[in-house]
PDB file of N, CA, C and O in Angstrom:
ATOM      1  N   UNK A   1       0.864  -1.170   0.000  1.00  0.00           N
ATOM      2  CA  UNK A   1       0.000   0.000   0.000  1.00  0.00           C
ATOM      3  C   UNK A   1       0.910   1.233   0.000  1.00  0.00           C
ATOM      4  O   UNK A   1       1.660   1.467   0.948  1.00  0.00           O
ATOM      5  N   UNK A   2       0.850   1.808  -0.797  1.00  0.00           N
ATOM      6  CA  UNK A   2       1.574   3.070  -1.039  1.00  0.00           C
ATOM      7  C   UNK A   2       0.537   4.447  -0.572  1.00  0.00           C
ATOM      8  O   UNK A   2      -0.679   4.625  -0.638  1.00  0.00           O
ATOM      9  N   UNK A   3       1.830   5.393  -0.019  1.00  0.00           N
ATOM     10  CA  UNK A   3       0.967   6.474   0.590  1.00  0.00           C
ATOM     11  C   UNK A   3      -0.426   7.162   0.333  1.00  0.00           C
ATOM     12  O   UNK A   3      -1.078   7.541   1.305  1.00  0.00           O
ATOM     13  N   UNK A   4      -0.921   7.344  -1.005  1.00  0.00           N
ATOM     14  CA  UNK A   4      -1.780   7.659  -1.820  1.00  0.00           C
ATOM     15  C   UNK A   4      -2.930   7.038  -1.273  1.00  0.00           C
ATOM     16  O   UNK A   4      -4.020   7.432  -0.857  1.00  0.00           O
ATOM     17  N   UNK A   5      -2.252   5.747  -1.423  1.00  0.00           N
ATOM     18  CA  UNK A   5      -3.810   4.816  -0.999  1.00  0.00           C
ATOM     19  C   UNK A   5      -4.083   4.838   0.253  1.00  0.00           C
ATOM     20  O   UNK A   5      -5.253   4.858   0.638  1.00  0.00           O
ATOM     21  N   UNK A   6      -3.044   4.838   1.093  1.00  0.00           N
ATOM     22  CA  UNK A   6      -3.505   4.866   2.521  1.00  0.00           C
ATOM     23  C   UNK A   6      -4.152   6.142   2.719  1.00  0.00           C
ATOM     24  O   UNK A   6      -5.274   5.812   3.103  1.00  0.00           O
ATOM     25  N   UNK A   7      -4.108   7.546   2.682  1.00  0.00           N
ATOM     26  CA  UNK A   7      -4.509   8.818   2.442  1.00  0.00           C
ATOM     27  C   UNK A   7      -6.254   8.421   2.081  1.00  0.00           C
ATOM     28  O   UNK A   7      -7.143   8.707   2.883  1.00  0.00           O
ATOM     29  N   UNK A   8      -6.535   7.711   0.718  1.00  0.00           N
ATOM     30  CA  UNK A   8      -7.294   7.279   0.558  1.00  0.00           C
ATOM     31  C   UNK A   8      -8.705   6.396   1.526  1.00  0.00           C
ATOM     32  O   UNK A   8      -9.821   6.666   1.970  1.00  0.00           O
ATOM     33  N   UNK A   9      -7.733   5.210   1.455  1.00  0.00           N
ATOM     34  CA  UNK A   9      -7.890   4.842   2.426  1.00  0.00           C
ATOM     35  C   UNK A   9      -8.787   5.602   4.119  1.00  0.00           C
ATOM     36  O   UNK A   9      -9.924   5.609   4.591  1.00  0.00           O
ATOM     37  N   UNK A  10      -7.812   5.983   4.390  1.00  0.00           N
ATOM     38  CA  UNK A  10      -8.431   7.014   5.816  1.00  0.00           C
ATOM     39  C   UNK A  10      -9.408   7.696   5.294  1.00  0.00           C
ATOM     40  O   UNK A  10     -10.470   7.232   5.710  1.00  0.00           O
ATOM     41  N   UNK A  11      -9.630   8.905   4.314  1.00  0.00           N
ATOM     42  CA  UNK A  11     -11.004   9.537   3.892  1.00  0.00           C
ATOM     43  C   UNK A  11     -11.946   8.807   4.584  1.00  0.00           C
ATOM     44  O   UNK A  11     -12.615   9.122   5.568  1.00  0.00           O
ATOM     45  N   UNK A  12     -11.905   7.599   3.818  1.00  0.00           N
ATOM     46  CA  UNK A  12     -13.022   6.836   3.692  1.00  0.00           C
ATOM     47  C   UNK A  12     -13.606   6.023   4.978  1.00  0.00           C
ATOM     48  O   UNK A  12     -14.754   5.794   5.360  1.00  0.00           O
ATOM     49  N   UNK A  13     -12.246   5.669   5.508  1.00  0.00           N
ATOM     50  CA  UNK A  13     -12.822   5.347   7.276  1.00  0.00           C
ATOM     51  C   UNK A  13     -13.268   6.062   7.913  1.00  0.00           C
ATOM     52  O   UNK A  13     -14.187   5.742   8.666  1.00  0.00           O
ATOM     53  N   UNK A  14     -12.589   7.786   7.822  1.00  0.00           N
ATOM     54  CA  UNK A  14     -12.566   8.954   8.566  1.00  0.00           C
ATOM     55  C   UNK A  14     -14.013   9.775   8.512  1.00  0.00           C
ATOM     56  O   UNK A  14     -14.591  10.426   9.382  1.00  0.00           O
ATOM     57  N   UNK A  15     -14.420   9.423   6.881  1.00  0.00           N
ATOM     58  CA  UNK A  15     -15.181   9.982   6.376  1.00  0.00           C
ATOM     59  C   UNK A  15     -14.842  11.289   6.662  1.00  0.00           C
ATOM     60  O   UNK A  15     -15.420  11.959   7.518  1.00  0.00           O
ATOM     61  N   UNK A  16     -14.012  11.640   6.042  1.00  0.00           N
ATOM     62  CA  UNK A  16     -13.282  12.907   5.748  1.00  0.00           C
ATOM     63  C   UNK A  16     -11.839  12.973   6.248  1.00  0.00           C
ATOM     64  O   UNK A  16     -11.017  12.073   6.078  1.00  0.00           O
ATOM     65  N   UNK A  17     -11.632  14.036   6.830  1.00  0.00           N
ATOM     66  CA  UNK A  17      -9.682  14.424   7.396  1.00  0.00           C
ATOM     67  C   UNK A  17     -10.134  14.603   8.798  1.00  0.00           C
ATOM     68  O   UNK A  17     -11.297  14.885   9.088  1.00  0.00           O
ATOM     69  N   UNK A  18      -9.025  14.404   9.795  1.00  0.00           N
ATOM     70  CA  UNK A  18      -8.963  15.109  11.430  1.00  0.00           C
ATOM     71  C   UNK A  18      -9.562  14.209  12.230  1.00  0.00           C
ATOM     72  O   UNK A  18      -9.398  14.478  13.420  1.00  0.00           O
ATOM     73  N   UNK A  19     -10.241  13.170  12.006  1.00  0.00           N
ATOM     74  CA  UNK A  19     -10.651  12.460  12.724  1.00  0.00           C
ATOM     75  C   UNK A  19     -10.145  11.407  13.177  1.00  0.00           C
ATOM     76  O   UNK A  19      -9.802  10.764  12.184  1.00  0.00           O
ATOM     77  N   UNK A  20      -9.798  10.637  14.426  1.00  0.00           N
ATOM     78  CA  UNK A  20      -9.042   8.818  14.318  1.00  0.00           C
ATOM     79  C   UNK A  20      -9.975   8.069  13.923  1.00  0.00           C
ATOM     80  O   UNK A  20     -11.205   8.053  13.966  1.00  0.00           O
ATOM     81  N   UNK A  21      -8.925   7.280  13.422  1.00  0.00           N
ATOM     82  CA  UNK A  21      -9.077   5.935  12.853  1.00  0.00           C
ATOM     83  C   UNK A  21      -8.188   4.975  12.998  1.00  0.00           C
ATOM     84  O   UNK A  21      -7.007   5.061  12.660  1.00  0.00           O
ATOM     85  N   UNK A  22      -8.985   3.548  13.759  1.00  0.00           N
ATOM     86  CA  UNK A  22      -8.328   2.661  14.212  1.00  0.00           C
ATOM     87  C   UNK A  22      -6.941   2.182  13.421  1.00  0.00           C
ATOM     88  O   UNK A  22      -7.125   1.814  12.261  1.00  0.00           O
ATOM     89  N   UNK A  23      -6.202   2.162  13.690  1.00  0.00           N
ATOM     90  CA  UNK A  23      -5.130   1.327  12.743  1.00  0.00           C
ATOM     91  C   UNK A  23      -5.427   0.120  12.163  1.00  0.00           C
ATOM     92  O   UNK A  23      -5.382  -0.222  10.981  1.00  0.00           O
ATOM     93  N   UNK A  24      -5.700  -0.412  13.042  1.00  0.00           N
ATOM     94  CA  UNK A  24      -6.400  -2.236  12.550  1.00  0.00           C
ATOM     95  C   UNK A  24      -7.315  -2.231  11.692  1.00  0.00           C
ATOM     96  O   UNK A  24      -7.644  -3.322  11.227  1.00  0.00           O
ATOM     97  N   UNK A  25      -8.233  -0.581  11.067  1.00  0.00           N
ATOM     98  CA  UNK A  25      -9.186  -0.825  10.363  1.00  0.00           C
ATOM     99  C   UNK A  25      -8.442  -0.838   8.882  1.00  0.00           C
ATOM    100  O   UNK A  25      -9.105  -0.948   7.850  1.00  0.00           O
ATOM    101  N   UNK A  26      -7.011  -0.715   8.878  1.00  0.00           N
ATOM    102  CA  UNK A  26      -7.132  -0.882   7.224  1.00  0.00           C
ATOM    103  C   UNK A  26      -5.919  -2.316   6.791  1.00  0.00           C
ATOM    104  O   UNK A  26      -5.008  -2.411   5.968  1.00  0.00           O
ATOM    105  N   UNK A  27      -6.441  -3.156   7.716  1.00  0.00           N
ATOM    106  CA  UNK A  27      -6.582  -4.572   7.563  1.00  0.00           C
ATOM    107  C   UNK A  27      -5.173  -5.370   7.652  1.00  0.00           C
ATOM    108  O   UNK A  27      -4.894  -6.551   7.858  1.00  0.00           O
ATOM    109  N   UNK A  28      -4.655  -4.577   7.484  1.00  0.00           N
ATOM    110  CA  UNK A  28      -2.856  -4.857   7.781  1.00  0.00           C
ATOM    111  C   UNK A  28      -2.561  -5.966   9.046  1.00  0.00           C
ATOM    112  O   UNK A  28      -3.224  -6.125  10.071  1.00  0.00           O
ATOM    113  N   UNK A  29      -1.158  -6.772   8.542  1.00  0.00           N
ATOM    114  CA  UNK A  29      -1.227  -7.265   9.379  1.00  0.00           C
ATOM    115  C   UNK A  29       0.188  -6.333  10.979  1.00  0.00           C
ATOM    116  O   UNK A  29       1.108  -5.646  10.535  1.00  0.00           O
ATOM    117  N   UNK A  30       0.077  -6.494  12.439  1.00  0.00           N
ATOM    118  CA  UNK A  30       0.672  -5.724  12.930  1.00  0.00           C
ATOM    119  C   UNK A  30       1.866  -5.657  12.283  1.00  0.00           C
ATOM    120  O   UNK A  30       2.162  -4.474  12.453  1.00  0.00           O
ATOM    121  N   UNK A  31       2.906  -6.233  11.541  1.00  0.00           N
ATOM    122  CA  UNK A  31       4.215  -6.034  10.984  1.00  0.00           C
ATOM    123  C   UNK A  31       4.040  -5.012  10.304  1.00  0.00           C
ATOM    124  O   UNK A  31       4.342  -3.850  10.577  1.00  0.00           O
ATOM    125  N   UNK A  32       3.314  -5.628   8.981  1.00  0.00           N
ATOM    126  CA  UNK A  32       3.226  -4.286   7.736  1.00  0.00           C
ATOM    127  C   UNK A  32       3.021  -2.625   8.437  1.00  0.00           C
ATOM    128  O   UNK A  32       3.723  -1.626   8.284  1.00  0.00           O
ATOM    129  N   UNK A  33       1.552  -2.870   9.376  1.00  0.00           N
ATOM    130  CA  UNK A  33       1.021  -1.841   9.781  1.00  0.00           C
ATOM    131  C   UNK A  33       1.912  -1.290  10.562  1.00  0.00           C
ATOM    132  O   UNK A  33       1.794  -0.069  10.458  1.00  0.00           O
ATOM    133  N   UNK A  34       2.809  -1.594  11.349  1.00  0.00           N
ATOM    134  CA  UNK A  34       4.201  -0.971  12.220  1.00  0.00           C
ATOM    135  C   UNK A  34       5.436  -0.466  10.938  1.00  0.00           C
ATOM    136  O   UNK A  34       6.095   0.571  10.850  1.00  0.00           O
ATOM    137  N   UNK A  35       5.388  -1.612  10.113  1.00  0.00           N
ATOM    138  CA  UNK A  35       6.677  -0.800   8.904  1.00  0.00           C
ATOM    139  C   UNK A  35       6.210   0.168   8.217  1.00  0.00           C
ATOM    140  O   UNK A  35       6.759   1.262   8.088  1.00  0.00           O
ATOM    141  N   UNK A  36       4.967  -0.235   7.640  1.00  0.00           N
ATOM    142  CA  UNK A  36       4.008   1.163   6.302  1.00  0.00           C
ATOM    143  C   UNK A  36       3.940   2.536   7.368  1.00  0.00           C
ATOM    144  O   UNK A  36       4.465   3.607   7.062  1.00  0.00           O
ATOM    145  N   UNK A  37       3.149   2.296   8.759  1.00  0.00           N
ATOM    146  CA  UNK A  37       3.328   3.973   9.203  1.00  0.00           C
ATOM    147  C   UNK A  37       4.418   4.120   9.710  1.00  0.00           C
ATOM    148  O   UNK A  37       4.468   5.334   9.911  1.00  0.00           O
ATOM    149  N   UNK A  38       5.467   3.624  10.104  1.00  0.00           N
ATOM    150  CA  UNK A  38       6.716   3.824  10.507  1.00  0.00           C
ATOM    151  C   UNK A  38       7.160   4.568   9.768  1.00  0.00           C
ATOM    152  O   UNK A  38       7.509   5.679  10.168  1.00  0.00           O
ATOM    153  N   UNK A  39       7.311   4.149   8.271  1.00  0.00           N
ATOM    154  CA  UNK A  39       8.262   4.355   7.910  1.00  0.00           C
ATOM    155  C   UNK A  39       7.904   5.834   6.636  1.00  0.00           C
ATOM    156  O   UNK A  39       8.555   6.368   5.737  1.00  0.00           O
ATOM    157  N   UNK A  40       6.203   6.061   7.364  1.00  0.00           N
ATOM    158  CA  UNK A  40       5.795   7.552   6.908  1.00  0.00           C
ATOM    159  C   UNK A  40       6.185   8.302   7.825  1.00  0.00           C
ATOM    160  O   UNK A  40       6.580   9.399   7.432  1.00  0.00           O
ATOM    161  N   UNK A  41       6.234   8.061   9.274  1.00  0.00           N
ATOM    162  CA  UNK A  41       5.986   9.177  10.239  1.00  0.00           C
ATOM    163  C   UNK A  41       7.637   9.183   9.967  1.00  0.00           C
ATOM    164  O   UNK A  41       8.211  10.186  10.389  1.00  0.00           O
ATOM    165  N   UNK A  42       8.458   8.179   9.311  1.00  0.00           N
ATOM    166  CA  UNK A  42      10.156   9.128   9.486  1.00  0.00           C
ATOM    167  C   UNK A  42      10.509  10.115   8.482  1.00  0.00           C
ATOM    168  O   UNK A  42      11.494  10.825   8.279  1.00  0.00           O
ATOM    169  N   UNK A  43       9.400   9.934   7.925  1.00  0.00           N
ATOM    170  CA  UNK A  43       9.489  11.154   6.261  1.00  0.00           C
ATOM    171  C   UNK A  43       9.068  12.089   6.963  1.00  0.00           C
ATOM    172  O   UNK A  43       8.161  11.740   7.718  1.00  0.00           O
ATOM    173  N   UNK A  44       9.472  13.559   7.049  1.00  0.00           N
ATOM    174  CA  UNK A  44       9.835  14.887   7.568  1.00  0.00           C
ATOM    175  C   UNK A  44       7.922  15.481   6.964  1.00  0.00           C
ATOM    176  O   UNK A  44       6.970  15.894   7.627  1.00  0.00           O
ATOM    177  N   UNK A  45       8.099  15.232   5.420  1.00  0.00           N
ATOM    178  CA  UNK A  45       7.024  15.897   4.795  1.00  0.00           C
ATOM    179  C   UNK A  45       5.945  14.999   4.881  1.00  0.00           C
ATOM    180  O   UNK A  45       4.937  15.297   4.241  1.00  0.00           O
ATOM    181  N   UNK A  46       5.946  14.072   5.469  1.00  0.00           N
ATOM    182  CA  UNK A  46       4.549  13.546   5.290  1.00  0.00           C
ATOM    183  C   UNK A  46       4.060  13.323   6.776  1.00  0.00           C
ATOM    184  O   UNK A  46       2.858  13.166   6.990  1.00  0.00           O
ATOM    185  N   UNK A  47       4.874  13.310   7.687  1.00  0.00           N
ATOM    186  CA  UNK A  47       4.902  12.753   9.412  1.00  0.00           C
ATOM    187  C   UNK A  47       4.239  14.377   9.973  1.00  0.00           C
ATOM    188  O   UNK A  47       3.751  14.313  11.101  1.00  0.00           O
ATOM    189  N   UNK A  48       4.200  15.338   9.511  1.00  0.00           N
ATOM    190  CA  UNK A  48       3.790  16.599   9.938  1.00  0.00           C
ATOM    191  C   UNK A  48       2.319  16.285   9.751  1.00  0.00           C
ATOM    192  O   UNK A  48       1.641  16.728  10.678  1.00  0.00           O
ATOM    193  N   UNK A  49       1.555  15.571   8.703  1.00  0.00           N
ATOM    194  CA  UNK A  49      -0.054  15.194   8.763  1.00  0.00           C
ATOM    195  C   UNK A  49      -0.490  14.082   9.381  1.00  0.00           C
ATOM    196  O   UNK A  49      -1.641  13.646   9.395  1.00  0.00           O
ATOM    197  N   UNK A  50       0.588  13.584   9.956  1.00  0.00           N
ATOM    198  CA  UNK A  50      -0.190  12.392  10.611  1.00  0.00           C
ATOM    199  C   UNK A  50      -0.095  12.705  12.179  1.00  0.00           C
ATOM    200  O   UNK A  50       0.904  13.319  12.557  1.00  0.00           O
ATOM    201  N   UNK A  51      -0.942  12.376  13.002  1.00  0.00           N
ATOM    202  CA  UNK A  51      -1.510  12.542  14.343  1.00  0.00           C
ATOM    203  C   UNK A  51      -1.852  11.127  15.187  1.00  0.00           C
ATOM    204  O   UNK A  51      -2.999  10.811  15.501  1.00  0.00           O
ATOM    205  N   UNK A  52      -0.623  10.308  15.509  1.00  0.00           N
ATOM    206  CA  UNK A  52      -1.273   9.242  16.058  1.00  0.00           C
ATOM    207  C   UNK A  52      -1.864   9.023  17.621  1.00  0.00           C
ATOM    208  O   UNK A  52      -1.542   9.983  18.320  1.00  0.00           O
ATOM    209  N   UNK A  53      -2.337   8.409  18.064  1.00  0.00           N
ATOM    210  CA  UNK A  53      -2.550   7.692  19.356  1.00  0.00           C
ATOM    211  C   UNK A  53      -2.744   7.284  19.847  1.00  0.00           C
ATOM    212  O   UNK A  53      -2.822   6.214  19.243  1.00  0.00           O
ATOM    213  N   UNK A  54      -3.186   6.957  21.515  1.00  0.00           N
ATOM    214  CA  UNK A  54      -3.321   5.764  21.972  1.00  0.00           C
ATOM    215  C   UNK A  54      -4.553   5.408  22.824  1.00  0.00           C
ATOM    216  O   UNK A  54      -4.638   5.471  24.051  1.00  0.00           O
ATOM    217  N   UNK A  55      -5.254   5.119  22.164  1.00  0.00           N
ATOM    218  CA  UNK A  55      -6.739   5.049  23.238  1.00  0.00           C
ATOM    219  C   UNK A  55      -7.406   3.324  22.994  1.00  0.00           C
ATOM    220  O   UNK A  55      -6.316   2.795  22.777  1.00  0.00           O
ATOM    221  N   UNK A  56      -8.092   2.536  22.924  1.00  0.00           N
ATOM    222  CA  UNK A  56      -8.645   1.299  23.179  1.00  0.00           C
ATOM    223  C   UNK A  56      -8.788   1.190  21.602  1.00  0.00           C
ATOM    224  O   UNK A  56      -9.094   1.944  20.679  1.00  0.00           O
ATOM    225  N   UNK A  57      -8.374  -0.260  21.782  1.00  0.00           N
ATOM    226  CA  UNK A  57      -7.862  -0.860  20.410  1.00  0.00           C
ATOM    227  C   UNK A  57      -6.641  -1.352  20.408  1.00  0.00           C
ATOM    228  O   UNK A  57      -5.798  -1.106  21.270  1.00  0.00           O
ATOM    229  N   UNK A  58      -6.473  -2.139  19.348  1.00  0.00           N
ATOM    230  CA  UNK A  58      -5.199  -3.043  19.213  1.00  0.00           C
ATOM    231  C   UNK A  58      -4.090  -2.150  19.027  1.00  0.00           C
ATOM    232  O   UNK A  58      -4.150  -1.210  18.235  1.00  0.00           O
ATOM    233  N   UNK A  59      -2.950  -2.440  19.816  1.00  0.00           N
ATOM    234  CA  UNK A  59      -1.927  -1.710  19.620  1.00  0.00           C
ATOM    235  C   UNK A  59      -0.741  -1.618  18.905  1.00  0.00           C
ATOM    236  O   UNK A  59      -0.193  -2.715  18.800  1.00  0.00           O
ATOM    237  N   UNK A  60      -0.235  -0.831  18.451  1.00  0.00           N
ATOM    238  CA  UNK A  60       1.104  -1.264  17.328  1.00  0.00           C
ATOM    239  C   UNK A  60       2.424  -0.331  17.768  1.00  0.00           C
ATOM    240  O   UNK A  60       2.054   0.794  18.105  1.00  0.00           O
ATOM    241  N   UNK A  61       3.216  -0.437  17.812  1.00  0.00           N
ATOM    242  CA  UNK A  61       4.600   0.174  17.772  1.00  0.00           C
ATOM    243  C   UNK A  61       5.672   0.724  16.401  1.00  0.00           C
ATOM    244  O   UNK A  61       6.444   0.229  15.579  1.00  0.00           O
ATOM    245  N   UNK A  62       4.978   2.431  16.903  1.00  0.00           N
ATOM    246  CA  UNK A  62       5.674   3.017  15.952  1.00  0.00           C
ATOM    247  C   UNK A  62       6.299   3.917  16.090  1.00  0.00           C
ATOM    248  O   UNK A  62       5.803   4.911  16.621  1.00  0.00           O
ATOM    249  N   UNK A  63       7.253   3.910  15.781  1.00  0.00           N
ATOM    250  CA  UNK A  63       8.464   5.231  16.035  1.00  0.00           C
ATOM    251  C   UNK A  63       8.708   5.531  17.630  1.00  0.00           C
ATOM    252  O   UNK A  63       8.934   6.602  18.193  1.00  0.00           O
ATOM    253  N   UNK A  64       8.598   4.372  18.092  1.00  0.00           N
ATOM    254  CA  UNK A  64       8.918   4.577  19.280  1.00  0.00           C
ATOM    255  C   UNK A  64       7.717   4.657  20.535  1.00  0.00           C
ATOM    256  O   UNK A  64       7.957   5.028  21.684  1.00  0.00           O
ATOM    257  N   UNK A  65       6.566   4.279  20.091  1.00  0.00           N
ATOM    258  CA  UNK A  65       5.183   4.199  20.711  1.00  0.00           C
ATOM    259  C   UNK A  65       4.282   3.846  20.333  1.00  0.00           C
ATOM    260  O   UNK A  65       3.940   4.053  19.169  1.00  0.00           O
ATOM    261  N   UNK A  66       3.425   3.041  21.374  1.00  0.00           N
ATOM    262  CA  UNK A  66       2.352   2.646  21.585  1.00  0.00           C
ATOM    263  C   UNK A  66       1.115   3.612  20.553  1.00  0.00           C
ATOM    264  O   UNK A  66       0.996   4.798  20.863  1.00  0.00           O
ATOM    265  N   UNK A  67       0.477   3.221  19.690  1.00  0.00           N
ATOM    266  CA  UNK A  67      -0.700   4.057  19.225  1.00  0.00           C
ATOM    267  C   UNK A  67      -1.310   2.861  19.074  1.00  0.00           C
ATOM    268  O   UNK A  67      -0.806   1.749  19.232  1.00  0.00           O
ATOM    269  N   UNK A  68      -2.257   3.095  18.806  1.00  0.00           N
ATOM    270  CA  UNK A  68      -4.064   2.125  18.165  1.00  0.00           C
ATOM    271  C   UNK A  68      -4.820   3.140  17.091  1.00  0.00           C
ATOM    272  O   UNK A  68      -5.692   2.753  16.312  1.00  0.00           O
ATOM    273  N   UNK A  69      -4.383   4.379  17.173  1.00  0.00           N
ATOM    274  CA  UNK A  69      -5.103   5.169  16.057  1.00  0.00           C
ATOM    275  C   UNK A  69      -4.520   6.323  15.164  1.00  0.00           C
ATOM    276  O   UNK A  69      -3.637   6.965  15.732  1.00  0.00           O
ATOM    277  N   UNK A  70      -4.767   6.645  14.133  1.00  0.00           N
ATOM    278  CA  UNK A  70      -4.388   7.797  13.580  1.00  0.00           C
ATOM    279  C   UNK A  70      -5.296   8.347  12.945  1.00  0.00           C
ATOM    280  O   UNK A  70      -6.307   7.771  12.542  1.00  0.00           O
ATOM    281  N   UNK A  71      -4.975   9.746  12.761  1.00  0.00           N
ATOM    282  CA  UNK A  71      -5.508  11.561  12.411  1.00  0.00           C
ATOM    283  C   UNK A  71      -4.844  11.737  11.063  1.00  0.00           C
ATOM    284  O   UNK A  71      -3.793  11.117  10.900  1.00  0.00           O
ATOM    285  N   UNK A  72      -5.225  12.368  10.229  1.00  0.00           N
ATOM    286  CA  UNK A  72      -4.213  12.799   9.110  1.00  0.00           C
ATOM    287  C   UNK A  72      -5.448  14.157   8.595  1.00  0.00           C
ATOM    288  O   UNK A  72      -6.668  14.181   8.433  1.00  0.00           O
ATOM    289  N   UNK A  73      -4.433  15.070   8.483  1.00  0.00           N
ATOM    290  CA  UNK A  73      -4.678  16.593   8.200  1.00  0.00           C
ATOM    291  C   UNK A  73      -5.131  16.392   6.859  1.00  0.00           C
ATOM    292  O   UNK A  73      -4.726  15.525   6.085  1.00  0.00           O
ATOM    293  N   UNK A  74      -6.194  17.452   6.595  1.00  0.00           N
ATOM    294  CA  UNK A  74      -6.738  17.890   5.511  1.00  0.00           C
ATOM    295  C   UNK A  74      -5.712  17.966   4.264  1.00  0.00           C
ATOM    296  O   UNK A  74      -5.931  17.558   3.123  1.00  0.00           O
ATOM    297  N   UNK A  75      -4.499  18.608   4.768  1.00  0.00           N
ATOM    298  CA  UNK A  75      -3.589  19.304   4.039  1.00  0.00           C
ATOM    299  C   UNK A  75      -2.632  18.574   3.409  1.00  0.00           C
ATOM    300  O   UNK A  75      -1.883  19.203   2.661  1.00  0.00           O
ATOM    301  N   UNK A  76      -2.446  17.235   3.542  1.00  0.00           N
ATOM    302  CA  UNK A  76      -2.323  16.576   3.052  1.00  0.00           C
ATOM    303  C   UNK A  76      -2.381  15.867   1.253  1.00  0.00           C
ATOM    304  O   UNK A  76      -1.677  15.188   0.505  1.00  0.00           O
ATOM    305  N   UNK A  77      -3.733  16.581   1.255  1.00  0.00           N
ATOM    306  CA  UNK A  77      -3.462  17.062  -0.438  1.00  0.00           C
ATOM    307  C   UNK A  77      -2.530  17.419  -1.173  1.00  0.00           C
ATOM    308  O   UNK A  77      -2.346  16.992  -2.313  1.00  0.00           O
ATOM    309  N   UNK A  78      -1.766  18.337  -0.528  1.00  0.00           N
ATOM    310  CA  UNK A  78      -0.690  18.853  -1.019  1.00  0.00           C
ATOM    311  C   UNK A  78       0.400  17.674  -1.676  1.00  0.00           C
ATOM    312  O   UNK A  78       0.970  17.800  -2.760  1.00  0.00           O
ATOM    313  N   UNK A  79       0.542  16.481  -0.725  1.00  0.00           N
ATOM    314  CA  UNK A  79       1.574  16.138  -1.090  1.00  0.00           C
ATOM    315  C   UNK A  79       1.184  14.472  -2.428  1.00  0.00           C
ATOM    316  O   UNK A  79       1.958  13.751  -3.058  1.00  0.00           O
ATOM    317  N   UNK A  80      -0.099  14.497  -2.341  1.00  0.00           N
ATOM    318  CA  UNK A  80      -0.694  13.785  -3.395  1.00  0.00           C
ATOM    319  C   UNK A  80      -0.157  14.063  -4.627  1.00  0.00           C
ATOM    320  O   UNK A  80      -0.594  13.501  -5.632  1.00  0.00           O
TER     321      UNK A  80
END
């Protein structure tokens, strides 16, 4: 899953931008789902729209913490 789609992706869980959304909802298994946002939130330009955290739900380890959910900014367009 490449960034685009995940972006995608979230809309559609989010039903829109700014809102969480479970991690586990876009079906991944915990590896992928720990390497794929990992290895966005270490990109400078794309880790500024994402908003993760940690509230009830399955948990994953990324960049150094515990989350179960993520946020991703409107603004994000930009880098589509």
């Amino acid at each position: 899953m490449n960034f685009r789609e995940v972006v995608k992706r979230y809309a559609a869980l989010a039903e829109g931008f700014g809102g969480p959304v479970a991690l586990s909802a876009f079906g991944l298994s915990v590896r992928e789902t720990e390497n794929l946002f990992g290895s966005f939130d270490e990109d400078y330009q794309i880790s500024r729209y994402l908003h993760f955290s940690c509230s009830e739900g399955e948990t994953f380890y990324i960049s150094g913490e515990n989350v179960t959910h993520i946020a991703i900014d409107e603004g994000v367009d930009s880098l589509l």
